[in-house]
C-alpha positions in Angstrom: -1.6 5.0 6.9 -2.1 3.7 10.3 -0.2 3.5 13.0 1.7 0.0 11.2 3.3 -0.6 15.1 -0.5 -2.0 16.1 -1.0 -5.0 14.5 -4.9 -4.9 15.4 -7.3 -3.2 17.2 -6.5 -2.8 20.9 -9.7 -3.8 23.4 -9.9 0.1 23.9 -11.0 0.8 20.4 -12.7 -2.3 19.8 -16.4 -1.0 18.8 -15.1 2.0 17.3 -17.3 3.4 14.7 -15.7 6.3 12.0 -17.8 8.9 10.8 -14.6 10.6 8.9 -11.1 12.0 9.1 -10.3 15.6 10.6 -7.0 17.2 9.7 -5.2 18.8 12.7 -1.8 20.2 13.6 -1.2 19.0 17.3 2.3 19.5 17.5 2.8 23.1 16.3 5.9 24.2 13.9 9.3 24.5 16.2 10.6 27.1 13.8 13.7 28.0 12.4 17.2 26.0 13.7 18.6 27.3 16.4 21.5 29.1 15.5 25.3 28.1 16.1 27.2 30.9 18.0 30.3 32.6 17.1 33.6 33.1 18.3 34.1 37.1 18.3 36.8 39.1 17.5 40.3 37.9 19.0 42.1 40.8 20.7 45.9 41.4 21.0 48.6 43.7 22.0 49.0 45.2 18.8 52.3 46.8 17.7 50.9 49.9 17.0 49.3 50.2 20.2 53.5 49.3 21.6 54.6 51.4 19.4 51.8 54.5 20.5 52.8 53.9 24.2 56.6 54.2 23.7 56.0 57.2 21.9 53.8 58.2 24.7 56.5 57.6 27.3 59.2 59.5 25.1 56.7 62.5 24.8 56.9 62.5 28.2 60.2 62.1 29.3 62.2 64.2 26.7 62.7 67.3 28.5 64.8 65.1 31.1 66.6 63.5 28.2 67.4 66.7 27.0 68.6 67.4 31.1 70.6 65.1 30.9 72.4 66.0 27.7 72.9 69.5 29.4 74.7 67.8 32.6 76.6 65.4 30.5 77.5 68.6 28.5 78.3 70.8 31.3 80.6 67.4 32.8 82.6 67.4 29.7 83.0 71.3 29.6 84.7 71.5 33.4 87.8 69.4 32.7 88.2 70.8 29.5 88.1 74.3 31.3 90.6 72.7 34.0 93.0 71.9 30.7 92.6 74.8 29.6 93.9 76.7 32.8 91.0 78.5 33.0 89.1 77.2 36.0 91.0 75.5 38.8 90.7 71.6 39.6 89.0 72.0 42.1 86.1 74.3 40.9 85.9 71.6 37.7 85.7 68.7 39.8 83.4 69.9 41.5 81.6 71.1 38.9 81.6 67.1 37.6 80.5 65.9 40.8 77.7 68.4 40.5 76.4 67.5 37.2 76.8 63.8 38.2 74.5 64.1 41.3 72.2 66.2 39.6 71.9 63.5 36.6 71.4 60.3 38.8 67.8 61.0 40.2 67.2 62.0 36.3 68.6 58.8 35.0 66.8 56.8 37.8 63.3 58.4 37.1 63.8 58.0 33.6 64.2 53.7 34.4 61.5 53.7 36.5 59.3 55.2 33.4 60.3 52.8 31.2 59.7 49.8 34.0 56.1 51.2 34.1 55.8 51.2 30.3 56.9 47.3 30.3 54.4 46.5 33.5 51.5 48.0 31.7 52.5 46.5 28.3 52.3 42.9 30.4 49.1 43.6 32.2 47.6 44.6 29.1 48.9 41.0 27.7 47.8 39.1 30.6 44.2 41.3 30.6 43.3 40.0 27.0 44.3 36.4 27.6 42.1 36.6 30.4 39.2 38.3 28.3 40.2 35.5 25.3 40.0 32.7 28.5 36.6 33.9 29.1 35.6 33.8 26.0 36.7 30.8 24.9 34.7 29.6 28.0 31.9 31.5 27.3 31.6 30.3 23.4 31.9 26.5 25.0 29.0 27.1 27.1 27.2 28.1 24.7 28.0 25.6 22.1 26.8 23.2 25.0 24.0 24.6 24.9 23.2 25.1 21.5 23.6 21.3 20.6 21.7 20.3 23.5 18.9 23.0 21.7 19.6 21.9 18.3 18.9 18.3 19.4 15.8 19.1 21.1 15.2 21.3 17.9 16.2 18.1 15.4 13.9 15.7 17.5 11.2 18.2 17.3 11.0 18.7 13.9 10.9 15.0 13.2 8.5 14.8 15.5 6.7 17.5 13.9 7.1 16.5 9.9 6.2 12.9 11.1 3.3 13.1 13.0 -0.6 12.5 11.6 -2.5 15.0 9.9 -5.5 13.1 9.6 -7.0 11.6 12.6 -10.3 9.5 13.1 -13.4 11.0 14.4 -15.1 8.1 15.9 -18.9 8.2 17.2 -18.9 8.2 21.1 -22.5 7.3 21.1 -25.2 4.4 19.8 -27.0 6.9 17.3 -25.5 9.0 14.1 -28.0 11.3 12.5 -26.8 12.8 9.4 -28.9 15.2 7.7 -28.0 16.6 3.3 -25.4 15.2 1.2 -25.4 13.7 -2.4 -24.6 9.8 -3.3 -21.3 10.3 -3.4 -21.0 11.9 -0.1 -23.2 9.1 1.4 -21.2 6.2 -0.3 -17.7 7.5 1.5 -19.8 7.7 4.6 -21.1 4.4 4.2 -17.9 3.3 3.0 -16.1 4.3 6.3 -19.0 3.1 8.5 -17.9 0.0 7.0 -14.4 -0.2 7.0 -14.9 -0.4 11.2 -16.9 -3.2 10.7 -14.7 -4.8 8.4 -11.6 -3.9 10.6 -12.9 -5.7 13.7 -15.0 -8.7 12.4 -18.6 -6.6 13.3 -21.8 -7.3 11.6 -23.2 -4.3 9.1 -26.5 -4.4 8.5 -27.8 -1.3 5.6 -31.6 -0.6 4.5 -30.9 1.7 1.5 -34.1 3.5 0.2 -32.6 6.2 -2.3 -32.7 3.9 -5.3 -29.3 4.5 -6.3 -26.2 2.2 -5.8 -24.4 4.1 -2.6 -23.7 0.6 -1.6 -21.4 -0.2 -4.8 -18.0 0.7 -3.0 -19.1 -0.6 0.2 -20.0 -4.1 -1.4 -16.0 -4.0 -3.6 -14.7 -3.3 -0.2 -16.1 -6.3 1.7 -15.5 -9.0 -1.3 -11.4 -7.5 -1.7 -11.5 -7.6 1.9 -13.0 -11.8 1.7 -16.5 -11.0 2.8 -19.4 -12.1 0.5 -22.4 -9.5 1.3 -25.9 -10.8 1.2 -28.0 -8.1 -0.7 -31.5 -8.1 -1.1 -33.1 -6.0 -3.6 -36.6 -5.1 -2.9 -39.6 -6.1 -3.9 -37.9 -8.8 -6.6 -35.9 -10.5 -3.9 -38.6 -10.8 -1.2 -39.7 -14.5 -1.6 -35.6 -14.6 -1.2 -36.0 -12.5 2.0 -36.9 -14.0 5.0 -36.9 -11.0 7.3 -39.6 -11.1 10.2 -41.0 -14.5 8.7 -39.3 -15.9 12.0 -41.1 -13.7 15.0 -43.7 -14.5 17.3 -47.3 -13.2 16.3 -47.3 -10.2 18.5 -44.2 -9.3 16.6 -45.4 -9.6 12.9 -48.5 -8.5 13.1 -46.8 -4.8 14.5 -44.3 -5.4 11.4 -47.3 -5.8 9.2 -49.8 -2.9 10.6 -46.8 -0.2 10.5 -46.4 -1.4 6.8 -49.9 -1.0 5.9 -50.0 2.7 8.0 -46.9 3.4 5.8 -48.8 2.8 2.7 -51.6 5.7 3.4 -50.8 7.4 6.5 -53.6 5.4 8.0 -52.7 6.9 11.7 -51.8 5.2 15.2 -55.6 4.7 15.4 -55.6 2.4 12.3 -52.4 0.6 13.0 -53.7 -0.4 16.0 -57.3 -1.7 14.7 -55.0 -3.1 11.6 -52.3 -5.2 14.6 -55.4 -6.1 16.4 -57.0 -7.6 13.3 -53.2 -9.3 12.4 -53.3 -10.7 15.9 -56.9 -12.7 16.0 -56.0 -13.9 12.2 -52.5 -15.6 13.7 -54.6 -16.7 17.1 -56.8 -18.5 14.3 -54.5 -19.4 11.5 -51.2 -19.8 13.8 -48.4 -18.1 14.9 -45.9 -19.4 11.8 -48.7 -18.3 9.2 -47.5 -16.8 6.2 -48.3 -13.4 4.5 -50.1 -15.6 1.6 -52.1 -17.7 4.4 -53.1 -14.0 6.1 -54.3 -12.7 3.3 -56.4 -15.7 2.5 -57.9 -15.0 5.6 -58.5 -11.0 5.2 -60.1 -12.2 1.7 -62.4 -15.0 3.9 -63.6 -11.8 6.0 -65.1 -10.5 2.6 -66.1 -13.5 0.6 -69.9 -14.7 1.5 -70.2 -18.1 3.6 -71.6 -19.8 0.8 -69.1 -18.7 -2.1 -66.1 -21.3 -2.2 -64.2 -19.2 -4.2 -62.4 -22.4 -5.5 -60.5 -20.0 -8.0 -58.8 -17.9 -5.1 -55.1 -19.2 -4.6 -55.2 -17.1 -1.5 -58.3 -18.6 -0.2 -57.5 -21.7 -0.8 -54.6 -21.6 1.6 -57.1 -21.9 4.4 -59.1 -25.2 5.4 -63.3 -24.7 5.2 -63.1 -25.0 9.0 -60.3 -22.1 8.9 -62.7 -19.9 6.7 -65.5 -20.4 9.7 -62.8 -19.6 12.4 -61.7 -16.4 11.0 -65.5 -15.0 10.1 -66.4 -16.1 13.6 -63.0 -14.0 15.7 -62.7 -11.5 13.4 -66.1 -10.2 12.1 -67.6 -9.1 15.1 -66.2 -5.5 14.6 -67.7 -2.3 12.9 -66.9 -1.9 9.2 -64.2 -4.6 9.7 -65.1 -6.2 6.1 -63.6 -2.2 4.3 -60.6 -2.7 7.3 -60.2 -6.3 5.9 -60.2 -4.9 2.3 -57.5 -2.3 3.0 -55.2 -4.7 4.8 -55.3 -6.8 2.3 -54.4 -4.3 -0.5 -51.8 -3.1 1.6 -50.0 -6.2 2.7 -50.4 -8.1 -1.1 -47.2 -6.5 -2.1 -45.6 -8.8 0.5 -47.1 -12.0 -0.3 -44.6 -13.6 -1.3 -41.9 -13.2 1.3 -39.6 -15.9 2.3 -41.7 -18.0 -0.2 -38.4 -19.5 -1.8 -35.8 -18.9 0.7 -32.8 -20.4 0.4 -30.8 -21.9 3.7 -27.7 -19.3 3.5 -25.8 -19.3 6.4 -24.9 -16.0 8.6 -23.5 -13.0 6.8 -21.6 -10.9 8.2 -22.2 -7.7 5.9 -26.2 -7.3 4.9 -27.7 -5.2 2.5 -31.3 -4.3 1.7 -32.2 -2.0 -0.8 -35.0 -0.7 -2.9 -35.6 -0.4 -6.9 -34.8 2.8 -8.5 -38.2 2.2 -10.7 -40.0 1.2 -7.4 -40.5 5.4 -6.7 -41.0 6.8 -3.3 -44.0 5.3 -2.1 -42.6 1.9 -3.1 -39.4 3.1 -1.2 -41.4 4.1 1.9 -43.0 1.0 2.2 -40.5 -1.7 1.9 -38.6 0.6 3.9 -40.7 0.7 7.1 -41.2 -3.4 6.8 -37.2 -3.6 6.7 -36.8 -1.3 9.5 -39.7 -2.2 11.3 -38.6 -6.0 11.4 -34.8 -5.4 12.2 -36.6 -3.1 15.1 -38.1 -6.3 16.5 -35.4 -8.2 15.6 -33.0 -5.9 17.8 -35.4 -6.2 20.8 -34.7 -10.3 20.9 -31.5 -11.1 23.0 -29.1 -13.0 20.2 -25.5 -14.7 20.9 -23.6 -12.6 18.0 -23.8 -14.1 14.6 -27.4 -15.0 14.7 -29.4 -12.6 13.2 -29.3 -12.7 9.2 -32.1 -11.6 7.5 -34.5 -12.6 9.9 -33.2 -16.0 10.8 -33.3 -16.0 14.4 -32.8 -18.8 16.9 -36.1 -19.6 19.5 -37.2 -16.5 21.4 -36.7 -16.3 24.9 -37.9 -14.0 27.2 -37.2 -10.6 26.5 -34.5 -9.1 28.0 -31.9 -6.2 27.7 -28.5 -8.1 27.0 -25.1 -6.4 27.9 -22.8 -5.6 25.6 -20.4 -3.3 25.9 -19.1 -2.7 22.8 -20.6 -2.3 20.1 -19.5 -4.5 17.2 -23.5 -4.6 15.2 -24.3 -1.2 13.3 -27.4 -0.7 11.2 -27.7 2.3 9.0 -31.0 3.6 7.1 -29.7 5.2 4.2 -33.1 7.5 3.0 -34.4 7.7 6.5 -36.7 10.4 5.7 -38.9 8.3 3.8 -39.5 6.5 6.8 -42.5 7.3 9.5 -41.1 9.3 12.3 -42.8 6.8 14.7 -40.3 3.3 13.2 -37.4 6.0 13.6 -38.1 6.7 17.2 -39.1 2.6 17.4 -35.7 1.4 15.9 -33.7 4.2 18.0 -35.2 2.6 21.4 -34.9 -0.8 19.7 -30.6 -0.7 19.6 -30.4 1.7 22.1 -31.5 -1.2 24.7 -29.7 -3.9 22.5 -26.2 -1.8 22.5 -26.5 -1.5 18.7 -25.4 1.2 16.9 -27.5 2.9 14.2 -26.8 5.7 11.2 -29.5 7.7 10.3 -29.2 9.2 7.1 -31.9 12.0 6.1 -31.3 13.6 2.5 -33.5 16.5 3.4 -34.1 18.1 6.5 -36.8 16.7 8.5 -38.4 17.9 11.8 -37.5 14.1 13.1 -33.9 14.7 12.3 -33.7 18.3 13.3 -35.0 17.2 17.1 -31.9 15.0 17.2 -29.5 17.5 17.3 -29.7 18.5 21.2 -30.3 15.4 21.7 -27.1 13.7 23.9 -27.5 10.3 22.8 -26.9 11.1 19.2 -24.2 12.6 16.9 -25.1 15.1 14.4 -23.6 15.3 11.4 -24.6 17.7 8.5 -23.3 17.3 4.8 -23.8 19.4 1.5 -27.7 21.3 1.7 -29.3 21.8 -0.9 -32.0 23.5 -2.1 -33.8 26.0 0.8 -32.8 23.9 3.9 -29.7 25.1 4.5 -31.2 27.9 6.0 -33.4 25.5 8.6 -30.4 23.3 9.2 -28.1 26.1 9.8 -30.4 27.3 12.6 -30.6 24.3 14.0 -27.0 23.9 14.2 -26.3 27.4 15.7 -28.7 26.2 18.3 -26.9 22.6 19.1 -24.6 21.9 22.2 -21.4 23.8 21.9 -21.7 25.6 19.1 -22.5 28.9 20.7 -18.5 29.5 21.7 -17.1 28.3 19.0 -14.5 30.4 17.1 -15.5 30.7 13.7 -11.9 30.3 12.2 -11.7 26.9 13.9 -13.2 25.1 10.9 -10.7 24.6 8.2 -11.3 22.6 5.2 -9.0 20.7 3.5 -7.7 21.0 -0.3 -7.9 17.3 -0.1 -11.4 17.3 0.3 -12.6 19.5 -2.1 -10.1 18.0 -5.1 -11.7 13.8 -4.4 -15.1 15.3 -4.1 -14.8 16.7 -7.6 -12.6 14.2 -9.1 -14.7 11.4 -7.9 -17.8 12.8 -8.2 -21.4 10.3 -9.9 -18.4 7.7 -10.1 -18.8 5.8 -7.0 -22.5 5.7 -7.3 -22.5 4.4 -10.8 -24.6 7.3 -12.7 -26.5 6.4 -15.5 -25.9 2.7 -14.7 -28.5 -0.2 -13.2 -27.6 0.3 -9.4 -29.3 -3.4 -9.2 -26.2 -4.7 -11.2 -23.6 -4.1 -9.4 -23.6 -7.8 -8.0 -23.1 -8.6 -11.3 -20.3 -6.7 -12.4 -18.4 -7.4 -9.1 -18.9 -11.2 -10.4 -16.8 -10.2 -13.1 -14.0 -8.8 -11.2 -13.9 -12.1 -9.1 -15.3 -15.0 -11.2 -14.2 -17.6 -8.8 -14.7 -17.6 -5.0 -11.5 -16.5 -4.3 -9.5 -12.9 -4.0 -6.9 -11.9 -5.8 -4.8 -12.6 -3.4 -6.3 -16.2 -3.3 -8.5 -16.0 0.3 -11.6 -17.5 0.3 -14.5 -15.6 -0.1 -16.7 -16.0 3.0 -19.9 -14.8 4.8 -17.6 -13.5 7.2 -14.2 -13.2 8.3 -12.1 -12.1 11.1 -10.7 -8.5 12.2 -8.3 -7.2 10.0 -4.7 -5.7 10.5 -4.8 -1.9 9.8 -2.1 -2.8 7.2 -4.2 -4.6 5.2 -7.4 -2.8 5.7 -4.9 0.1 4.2 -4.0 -2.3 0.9 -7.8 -3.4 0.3 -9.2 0.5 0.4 -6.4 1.5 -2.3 -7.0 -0.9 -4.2 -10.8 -2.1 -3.8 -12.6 1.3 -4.1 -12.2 4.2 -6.3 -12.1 6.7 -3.2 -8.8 4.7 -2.2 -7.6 5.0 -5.8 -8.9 8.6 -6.0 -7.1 9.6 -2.6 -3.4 7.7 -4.3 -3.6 9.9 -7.1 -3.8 13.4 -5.3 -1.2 12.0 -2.2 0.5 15.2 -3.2 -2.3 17.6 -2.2 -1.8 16.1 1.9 2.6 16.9 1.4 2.8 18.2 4.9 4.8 20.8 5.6 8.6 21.3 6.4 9.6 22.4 10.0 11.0 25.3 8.4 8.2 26.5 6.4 6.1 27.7 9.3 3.4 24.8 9.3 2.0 26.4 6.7 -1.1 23.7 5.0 -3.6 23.9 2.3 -6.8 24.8 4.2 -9.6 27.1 4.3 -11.8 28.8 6.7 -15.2 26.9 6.1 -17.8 29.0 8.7 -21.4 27.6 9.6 -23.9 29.7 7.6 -26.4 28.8 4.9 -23.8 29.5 2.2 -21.4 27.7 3.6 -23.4 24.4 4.1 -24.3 24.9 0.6 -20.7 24.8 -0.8 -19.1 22.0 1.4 -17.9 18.9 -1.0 -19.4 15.8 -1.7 -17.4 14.3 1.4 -16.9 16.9 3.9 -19.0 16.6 7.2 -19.8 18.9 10.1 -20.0 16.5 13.1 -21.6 18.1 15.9 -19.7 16.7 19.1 -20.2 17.6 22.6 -17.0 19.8 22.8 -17.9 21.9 19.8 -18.3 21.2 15.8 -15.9 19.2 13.9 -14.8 19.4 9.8 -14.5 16.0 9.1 -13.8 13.9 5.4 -15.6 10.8 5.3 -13.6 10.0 2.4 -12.4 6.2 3.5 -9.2 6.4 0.9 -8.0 9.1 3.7 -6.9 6.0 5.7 -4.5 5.1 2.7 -2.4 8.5 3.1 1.0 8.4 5.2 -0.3 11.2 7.5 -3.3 9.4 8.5 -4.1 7.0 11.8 -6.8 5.2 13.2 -6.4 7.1 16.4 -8.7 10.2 17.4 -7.3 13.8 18.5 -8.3 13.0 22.0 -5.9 10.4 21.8 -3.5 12.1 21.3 -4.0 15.6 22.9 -2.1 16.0 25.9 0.9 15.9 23.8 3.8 18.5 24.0 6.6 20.1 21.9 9.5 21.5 24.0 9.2 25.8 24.6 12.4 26.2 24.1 13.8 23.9 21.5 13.7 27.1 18.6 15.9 30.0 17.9 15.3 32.2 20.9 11.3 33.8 20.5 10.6 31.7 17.5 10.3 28.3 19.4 6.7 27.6 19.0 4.8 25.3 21.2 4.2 25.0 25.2 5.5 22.3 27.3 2.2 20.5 29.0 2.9 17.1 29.3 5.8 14.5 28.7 3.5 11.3 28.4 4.1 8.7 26.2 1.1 6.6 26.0 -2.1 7.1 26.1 -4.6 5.5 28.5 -5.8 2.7 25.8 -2.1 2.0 25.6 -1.4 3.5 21.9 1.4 5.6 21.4 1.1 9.6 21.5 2.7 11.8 19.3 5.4 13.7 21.3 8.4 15.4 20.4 11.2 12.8 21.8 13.4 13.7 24.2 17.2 12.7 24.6 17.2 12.2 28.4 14.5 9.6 27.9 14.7 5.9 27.4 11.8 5.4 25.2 12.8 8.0 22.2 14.8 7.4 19.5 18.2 8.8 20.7 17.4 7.7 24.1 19.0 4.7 26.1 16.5 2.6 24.8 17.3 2.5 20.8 21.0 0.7 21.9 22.9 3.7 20.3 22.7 6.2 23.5 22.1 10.1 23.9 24.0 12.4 21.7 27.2 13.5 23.2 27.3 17.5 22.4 31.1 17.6 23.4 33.7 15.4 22.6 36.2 14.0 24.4 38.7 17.2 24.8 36.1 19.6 26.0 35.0 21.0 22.3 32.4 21.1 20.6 32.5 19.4 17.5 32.9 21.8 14.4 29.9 20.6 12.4 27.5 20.9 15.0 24.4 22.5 14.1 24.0 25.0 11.0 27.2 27.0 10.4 26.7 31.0 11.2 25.9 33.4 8.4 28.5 34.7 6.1 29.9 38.2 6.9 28.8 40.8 4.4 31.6 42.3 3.1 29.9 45.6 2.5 29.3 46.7 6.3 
């Protein structure tokens, strides 16, 4: 879920519109544990090697012991001669002498071996306490620096198995253009647009022309989240509508001449005779003349001067004097009475707008939808009034809060307000219904009044292709279908940055593809009256309250993350969806090798036709991104509000792994990013603002205790020996 140490949304995401979710590995896999290093093999002056050297030495010196036996012989043998008579005294003493003097350089050689045996035998003793001292030394420094590694290591993988999986892929820019997808893939997306809205207090405006209820989990989302949405379902609700009833004249009669090209393709050339005609009726009539009152006057322009037509409602809207107005300053043109005929078949679907509007206050979340039994040409028309009028309405300068459904305070002159940030989005769900010319007009219209607009095309149009080199927009491309993908994969080998891209960048999620199937027609009410969904929400909340017992309101205040987090789980079936396969995001353990359940996904035909209901290629200025717009995304653990450019210039330490398996490159040490949220960055003991830093109270971790040693049960113990080698 978010990051839960923001309580709201900083002034450097304020605006911040989501498009989807992106799964990304920023901080790479650390690898195995270092490994704990081992004392070798203690050496000592064995007895066998004592025992080897004194043999050795007696090897050696045993013809002089046997010398010596001779001389001590031969000493013994003169006196016993002299006893004996046979020798004189003075020949045996001598003879003693002689073997004595040869004897004593015998017997001293003979010490000074055995002195040299006991010297080596000691320098060999002090030699391998030495070699042990080094050692010992040796194995310290090492342990050193294997728990300052292993803590690097530890804080590393934390940092690794606790950082986001999922980030937010925000639009940079005013316009979205999304071309394919199905209704489920469209209700996520709408879903998400309006969880930013929600999330910072903004105003959501949608026009949905597909006839089916994409709108149903966006509309449980607002009420759980104490927003009442206004919703307008077209053509019952227009008397209830009072959308560009409000404007000036110049205003509604463009409104009204784009609907009544919309109807037959009529031309710029017709619009324009069609606004000019609108223009001198409101000069006669007046500026706050309704659709009713216009068409009286249309019907005036073909009913005789001397018919009364006392039975015509229409025509009897308008004073006698009116009648003589009109014929006079609008029935000097050529085949204006067929023009006046047209218009008025055109523009009598609308007759009753604003007729029995009610005096609702501001909403904050507005809705505006067509019948599923209306068809397409129905769709297209009530479409381009919508989108035609919030087009005007965009090009007035309004304090915030005061547009809502065409309610609008006195215009002044027009001007291009400032806003830099942009908290109003409107999004055209079924743009391609619409005539490329109220596309281009609404683009221009919030482009100059900082308000952000979603485009979304089911099929691939030439008006939504053109967009897709275009700077000031954001593609995004979901599920094709049928033979575009072909078309719409061209076009997007031909966008901005898609030329170098690697084609095993893209990797698609198991998460994605297991909601899209599980939630599948659900979201979008399949076989059900889209138009009842007001209804059946009544039934959840019977009272004007929540659950949680907030008052339900036309608008409300940001949101925490926190609780944005608790009303998608609960509120819409994507956040329930998401709950229920939490298991399918388990990120990885630092020992597993980062391994995740993804997919190459490539940008082909094929592979535009297989994506999921929710997955979305988002065409961004530094290359093509796989996002999910599934919104129940922001429920999981591994998810955060932030983007990856928040949080990209963050590093793991090189060398906090087992020698060449430390993963990762050391690029930065930041903390923060510039918009003051917090990057994700392995934490480091010598600072003061990581966990075992100074700043958490407890201190660094102290690798050696107090008598010099490391401490036994440092770090993972060494593997066993095998007793077979």
């Amino acid at each position: 879920m978010p990051n839960p140490r923001s309580g709201g949304a900083s002034r450097g995401e304020a605006g911040r519109t989501y498009v989807g979710w992106r799964h990304t590995v920023l901080l790479p896999p650390p690898g195995p544990a270092p490994r704990r290093p081992t004392p070798a093999d203690t050496e000592t002056v064995s007895e066998e090697w004592i025992a080897a050297q004194r043999d050795s030495e007696s090897q050696t010196n045993r013809p002089l012991y046997f010398a010596l036996a001779g001389l001590a012989l031969f000493a013994l043998l003169f006196p016993l001669l002299w006893t004996l008579r046979i020798l004189p005294g003075s020949f045996a003493l001598g003879g003693v002498f002689a073997c004595v003097a040869i004897a004593a350089p015998i017997s001293f050689a003979l010490l000074q071996s055995r002195q040299v045996v006991a010297e080596r035998l000691e320098r060999a003793r002090e030699r391998l306490a030495a070699e042990r001292d080094e050692r010992d030394r040796d194995l310290r420094e090492q342990q050193r620096e294997h728990a300052r590694r292993y803590t690097e290591w530890r804080a590393a993988a934390r940092a690794y198995e606790a950082q986001p999986l999922w980030y937010g892929v925000t639009a940079d820019v005013g316009t979205v253009v999304v071309v394919g997808g199905d209704e489920a893939g469209w209700s996520a997306l709408l879903t998400t647009v309006g969880v930013s809205r929600l999330r910072e207090g903004g105003d959501l405006t949608v026009v949905d022309l597909t006839g089916r209820s994409v709108v149903r989990e966006l509309v449980r989302l607002a009420r759980r989240c104490a927003v009442a949405p206004r919703r307008w379902v077209l053509p019952a609700d227009l008397p209830r509508m009072t959308l560009g009833t409000n404007l000036d004249a110049g205003q509604r009669a463009r409104i009204l001449s784009a609907v009544a090209a919309a109807s037959d393709d009529t031309g710029t050339d017709g619009a324009d005779a069609d606004e000019t005609l609108l223009l001198r009726l409101l000069e006669v009539l007046g500026p706050r003349a309704g659709i009713a009152e216009l068409i009286g006057g249309l019907r005036a322009l073909l009913t005789p001067e001397d018919d009364a037509a006392e039975d015509d409602p229409a025509l009897a809207l308008l004073t006698p004097k009116q009648r003589v107005r009109v014929r006079e300053r609008c029935a000097d043109g050529h085949g204006i009475r067929r023009r006046a005929w047209e218009l008025e078949r055109r523009l009598s679907p609308f007759e009753a707008v604003g007729t029995r509007a009610d005096g609702a206050e501001y909403a904050q979340v507005k809705i505006i939808s067509t019948d599923r039994a209306s068809g397409r040409a129905a769709a297209r028309v009530y479409g381009t009034y919508a989108v035609s009028a919030l087009s005007e309405l965009l090009e007035v300068p309004q304090e915030p809060g005061t547009v809502d459904g065409g309610r609008t305070r006195a215009r002044p002159e027009r001007t291009t307000p400032a806003r830099p940030e942009r908290t109003r989005t409107v999004v055209v769900c079924g743009a391609e219904t619409l005539p490329p010319g109220e596309v281009d007009q609404v683009l221009t219209a919030a482009a100059d009044s900082g308000v952000e607009v979603v485009l979304m095309f089911r099929t691939a149009t030439p008006a939504a292709l053109a967009r897709f080199s275009d700077p000031a927009c954001l593609p995004v491309v979901m599920r094709q279908g049928g033979g575009s993908a072909g078309t719409v994969a061209r076009a997007v080998a031909a966008a901005p940055g898609v030329s170098g891209h690697d084609p095993d960048g893209l990797r698609l999620h198991r998460l994605t593809e297991v909601i899209g199937a599980a939630v599948g027609d659900s979201v979008t009410g399949a076989g059900e009256d889209p138009d009842a969904e007001v209804e059946a929400d009544d039934r959840f909340f019977p009272s004007p309250h929540t659950e949680s017992g907030a008052v339900i309101r036309s608008a409300a205040a940001a949101l925490t993350p926190l609780d944005l987090v608790r009303h998608v789980r609960s509120a819409t079936a994507w956040g329930r969806a998401t709950a229920q396969a939490a298991e399918v995001d388990a990120p990885a353990a630092a020992g597993d090798g980062g391994a995740q359940p993804v997919r190459a996904c490539g940008l082909d035909a094929e592979s535009l036709r297989g994506l999921p209901s929710t997955a979305a290629l988002v065409l961004t200025a530094d290359g093509p991104v796989l996002a999910d717009t599934n919104p129940g995304i922001l429920t999981l653990s591994t998810a955060t509000l932030a983007s990856v450019d928040d949080s990209r210039n963050t590093a793991v330490p090189a060398d906090v792994g087992d020698g060449d398996t430390a993963a990762g490159s050391r690029t930065g040490r930041g903390r923060r990013t510039a918009g003051g949220r917090p990057r994700i960055a392995a934490p480091d003991p010598a600072t003061p603002d990581t966990p075992g830093g100074a700043a958490s109270g407890r201190g660094s971790p102290t690798p050696v205790g107090a008598d010099g040693q490391v401490p036994p049960n440092l770090g993972p113990p060494p593997e066993r020996l095998d007793w077979r080698s």
